[in-house]
N, CA, C and O of each residue as an XYZ file, in Angstrom:
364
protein
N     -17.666     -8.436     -7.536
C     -17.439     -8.597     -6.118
C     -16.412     -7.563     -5.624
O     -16.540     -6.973     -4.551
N     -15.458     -7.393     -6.411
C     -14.294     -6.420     -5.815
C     -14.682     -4.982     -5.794
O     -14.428     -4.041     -5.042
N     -15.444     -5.150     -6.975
C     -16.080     -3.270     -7.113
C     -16.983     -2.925     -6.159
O     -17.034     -1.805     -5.650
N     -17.837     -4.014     -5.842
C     -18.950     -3.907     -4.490
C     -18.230     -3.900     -3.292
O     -18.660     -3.303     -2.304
N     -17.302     -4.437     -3.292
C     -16.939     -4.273     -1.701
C     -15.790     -3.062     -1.206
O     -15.657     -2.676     -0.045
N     -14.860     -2.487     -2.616
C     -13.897     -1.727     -2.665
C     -15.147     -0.337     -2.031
O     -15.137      0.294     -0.974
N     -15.983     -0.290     -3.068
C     -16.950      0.957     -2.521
C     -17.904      0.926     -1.201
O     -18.500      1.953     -0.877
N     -18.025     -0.167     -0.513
C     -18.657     -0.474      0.642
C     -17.804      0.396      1.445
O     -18.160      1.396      2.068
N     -16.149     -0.313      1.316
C     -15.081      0.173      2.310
C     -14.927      1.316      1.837
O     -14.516      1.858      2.862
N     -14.934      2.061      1.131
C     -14.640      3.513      0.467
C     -15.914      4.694      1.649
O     -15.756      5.433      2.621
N     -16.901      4.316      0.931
C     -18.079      4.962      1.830
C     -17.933      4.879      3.286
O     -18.200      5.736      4.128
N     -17.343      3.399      3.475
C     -17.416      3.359      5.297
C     -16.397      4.354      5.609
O     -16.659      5.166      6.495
N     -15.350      4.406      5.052
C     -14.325      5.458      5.587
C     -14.548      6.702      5.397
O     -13.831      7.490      6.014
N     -15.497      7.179      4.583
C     -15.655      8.424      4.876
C     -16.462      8.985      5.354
O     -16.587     10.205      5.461
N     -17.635      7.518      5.983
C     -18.457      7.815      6.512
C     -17.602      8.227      8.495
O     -17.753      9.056      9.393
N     -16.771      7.029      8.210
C     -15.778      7.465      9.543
C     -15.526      9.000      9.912
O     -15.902      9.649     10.888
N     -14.533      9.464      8.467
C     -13.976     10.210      9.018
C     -14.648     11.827      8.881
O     -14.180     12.858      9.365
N     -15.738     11.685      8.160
C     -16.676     12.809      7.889
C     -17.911     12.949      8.855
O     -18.661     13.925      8.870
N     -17.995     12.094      9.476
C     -19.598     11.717     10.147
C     -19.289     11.571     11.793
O     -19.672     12.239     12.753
N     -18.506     10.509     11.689
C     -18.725      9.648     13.097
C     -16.932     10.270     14.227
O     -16.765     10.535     15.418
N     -16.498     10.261     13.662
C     -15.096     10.776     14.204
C     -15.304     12.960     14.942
O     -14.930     13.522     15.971
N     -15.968     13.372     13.851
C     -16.758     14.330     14.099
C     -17.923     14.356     15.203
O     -18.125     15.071     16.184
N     -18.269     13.805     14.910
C     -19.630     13.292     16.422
C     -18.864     12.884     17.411
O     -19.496     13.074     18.451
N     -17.699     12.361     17.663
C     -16.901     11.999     18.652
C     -15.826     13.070     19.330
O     -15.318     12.843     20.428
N     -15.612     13.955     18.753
C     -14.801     14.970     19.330
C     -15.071     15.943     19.114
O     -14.150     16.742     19.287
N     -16.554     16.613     18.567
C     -16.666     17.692     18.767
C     -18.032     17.829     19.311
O     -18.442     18.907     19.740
N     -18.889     16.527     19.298
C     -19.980     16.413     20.185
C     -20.473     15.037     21.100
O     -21.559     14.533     21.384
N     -18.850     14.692     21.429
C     -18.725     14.168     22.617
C     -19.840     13.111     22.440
O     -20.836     13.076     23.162
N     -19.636     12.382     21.578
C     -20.886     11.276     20.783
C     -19.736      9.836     20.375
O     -19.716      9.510     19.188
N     -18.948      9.140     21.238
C     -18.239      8.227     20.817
C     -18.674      6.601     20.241
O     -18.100      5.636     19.737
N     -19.937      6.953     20.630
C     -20.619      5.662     20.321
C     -20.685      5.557     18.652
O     -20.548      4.457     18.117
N     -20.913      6.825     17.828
C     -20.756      7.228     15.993
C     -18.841      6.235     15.650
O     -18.701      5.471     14.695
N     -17.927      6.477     16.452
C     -16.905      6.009     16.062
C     -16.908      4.117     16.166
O     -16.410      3.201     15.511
N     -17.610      4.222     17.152
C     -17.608      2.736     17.980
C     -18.451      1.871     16.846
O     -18.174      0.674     16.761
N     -19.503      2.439     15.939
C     -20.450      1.356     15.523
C     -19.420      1.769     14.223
O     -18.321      1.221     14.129
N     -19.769      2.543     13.465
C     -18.963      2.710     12.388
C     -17.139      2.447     12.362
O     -16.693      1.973     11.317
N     -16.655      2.599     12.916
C     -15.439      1.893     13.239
C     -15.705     -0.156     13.344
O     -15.121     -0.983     12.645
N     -16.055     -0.251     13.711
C     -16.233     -1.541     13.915
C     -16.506     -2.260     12.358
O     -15.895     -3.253     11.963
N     -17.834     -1.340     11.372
C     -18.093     -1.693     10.605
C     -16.967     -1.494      9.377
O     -16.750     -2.283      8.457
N     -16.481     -0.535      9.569
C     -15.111      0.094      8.743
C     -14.012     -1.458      8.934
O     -13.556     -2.221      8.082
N     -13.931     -1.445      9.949
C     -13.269     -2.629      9.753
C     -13.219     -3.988      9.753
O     -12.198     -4.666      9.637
N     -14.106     -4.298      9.857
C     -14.965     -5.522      8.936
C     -15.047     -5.722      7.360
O     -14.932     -6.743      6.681
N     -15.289     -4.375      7.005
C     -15.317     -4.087      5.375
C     -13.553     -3.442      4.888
O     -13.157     -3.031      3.797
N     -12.767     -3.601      6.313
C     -11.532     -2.999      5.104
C     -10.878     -4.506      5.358
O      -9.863     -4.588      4.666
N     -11.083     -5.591      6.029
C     -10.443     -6.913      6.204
C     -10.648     -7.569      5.588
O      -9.893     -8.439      5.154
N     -12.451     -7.260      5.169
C     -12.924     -7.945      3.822
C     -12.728     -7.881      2.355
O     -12.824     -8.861      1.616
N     -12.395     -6.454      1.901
C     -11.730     -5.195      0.785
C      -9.975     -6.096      0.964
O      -9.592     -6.601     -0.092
N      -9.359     -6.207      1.753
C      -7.961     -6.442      1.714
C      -8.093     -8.466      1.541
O      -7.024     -9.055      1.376
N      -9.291     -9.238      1.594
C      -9.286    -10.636      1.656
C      -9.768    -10.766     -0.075
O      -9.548    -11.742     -0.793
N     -10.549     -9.355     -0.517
C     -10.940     -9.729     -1.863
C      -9.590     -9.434     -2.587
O      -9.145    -10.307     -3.332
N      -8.860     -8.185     -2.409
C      -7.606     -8.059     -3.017
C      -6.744     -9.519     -3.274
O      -6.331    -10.059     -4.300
N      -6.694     -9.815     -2.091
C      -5.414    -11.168     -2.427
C      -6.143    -12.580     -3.268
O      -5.472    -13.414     -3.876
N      -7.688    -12.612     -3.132
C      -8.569    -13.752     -3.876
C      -8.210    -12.732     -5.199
O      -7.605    -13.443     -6.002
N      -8.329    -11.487     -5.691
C      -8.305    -10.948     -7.659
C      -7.056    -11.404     -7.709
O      -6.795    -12.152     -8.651
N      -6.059    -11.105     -6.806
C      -4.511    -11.128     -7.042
C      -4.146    -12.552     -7.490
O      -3.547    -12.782     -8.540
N      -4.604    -13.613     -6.503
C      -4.545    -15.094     -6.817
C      -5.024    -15.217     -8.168
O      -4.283    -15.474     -9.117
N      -6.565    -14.989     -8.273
C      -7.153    -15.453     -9.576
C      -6.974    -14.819    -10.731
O      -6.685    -15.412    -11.770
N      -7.086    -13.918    -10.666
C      -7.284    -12.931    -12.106
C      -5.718    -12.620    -12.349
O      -5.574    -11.750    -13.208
N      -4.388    -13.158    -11.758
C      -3.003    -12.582    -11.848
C      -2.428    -11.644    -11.852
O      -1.615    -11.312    -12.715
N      -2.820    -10.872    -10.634
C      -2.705     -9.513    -10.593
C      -1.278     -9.205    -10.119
O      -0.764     -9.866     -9.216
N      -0.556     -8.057    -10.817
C       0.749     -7.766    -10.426
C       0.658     -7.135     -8.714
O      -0.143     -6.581     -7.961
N       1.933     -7.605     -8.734
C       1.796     -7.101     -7.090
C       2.195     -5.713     -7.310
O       2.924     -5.454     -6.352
N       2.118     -4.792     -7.976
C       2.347     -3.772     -8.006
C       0.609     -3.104     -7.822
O       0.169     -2.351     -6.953
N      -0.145     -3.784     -9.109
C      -1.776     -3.572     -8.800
C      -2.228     -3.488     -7.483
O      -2.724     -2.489     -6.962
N      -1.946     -5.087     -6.723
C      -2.355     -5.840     -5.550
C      -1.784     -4.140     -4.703
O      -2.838     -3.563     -4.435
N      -0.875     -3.467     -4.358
C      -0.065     -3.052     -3.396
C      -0.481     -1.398     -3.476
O      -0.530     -0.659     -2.492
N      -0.733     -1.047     -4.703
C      -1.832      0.134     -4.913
C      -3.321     -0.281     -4.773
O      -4.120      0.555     -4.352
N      -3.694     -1.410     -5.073
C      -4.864     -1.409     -4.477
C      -5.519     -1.555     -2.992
O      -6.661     -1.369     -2.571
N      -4.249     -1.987     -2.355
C      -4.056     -1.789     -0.673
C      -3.695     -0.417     -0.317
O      -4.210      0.055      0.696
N      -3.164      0.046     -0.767
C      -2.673      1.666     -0.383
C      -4.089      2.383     -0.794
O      -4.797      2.818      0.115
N      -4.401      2.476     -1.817
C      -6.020      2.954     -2.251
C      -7.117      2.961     -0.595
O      -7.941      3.788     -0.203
N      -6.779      2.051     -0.164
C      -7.811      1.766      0.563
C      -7.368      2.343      2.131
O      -7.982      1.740      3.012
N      -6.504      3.300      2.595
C      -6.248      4.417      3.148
C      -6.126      5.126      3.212
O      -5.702      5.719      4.203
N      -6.542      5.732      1.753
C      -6.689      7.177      1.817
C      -8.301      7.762      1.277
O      -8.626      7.403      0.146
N      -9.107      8.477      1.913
C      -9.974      9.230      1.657
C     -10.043      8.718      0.024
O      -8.986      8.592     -0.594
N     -11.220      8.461     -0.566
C     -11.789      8.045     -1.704
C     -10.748      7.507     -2.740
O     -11.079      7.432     -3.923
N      -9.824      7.228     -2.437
C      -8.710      5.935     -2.775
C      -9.596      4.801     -3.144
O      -9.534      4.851     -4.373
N     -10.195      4.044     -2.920
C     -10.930      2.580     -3.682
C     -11.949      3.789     -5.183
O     -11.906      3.692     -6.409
N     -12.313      4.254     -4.759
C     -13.097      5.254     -5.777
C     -12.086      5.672     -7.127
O     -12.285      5.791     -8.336
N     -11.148      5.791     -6.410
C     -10.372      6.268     -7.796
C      -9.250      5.366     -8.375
O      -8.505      5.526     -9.342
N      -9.377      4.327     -7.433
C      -8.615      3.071     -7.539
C      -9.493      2.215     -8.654
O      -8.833      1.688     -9.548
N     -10.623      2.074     -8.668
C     -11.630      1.549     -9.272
C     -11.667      2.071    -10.702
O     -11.631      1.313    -11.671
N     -11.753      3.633    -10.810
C     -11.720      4.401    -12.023
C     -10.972      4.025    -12.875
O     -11.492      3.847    -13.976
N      -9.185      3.698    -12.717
C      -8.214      3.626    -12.855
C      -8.404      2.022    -13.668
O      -7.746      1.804    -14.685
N      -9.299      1.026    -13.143
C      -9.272     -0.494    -13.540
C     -10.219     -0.521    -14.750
O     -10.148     -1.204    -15.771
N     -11.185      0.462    -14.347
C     -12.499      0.582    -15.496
C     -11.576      1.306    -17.010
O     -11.690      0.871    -18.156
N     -10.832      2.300    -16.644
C     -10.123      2.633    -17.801
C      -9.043      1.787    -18.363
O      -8.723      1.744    -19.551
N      -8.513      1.117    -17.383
C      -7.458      0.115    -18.034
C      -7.860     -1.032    -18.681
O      -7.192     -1.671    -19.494
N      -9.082     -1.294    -18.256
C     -10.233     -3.136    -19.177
C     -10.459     -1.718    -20.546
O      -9.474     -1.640    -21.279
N     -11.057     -1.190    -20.717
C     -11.109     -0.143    -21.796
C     -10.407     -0.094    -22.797
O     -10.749      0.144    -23.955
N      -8.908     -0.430    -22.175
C      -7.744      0.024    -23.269
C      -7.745     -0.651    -24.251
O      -6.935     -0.430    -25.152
């Protein structure tokens, strides 16, 4: 669940800021920010509601919990936030 939705919100944001933010100020197309914005944040409220349900259940340090919130503002941050969990179950 966390990996599906971390990359939902990952893609939406760069679908934001590569796609639709672009269509909005350089071809005067604001409606690309309006649908995708909307959806961006739906999926980063949902991405930040799964964080605190792993944090509760699975006992996640709030240090995890607080990089895995920061992850999720920057450009492919859940992507490499994710990488980072797949290598650490590994260890």
């Amino acid at each position: 669940m966390f990996r599906g939705v971390g990359y939902a919100e990952g893609i939406s944001f760069l679908l934001l800021l590569g796609i639709a933010m672009p269509l909005k100020y350089m071809l005067d197309m604001p409606l690309a920010v309006t649908i995708v914005g909307a959806i961006h944040g739906g999926l980063f409220v949902l991405y930040i509601a799964v964080i605190l349900y792993v944090t509760l259940v699975k006992k996640w340090s709030f240090l995890k919990a607080f990089l895995a919130v920061v992850s999720s503002v920057i450009p492919f941050g859940p992507f490499i936030f994710d990488a980072k969990l797949i290598n650490q179950s590994e260890a």
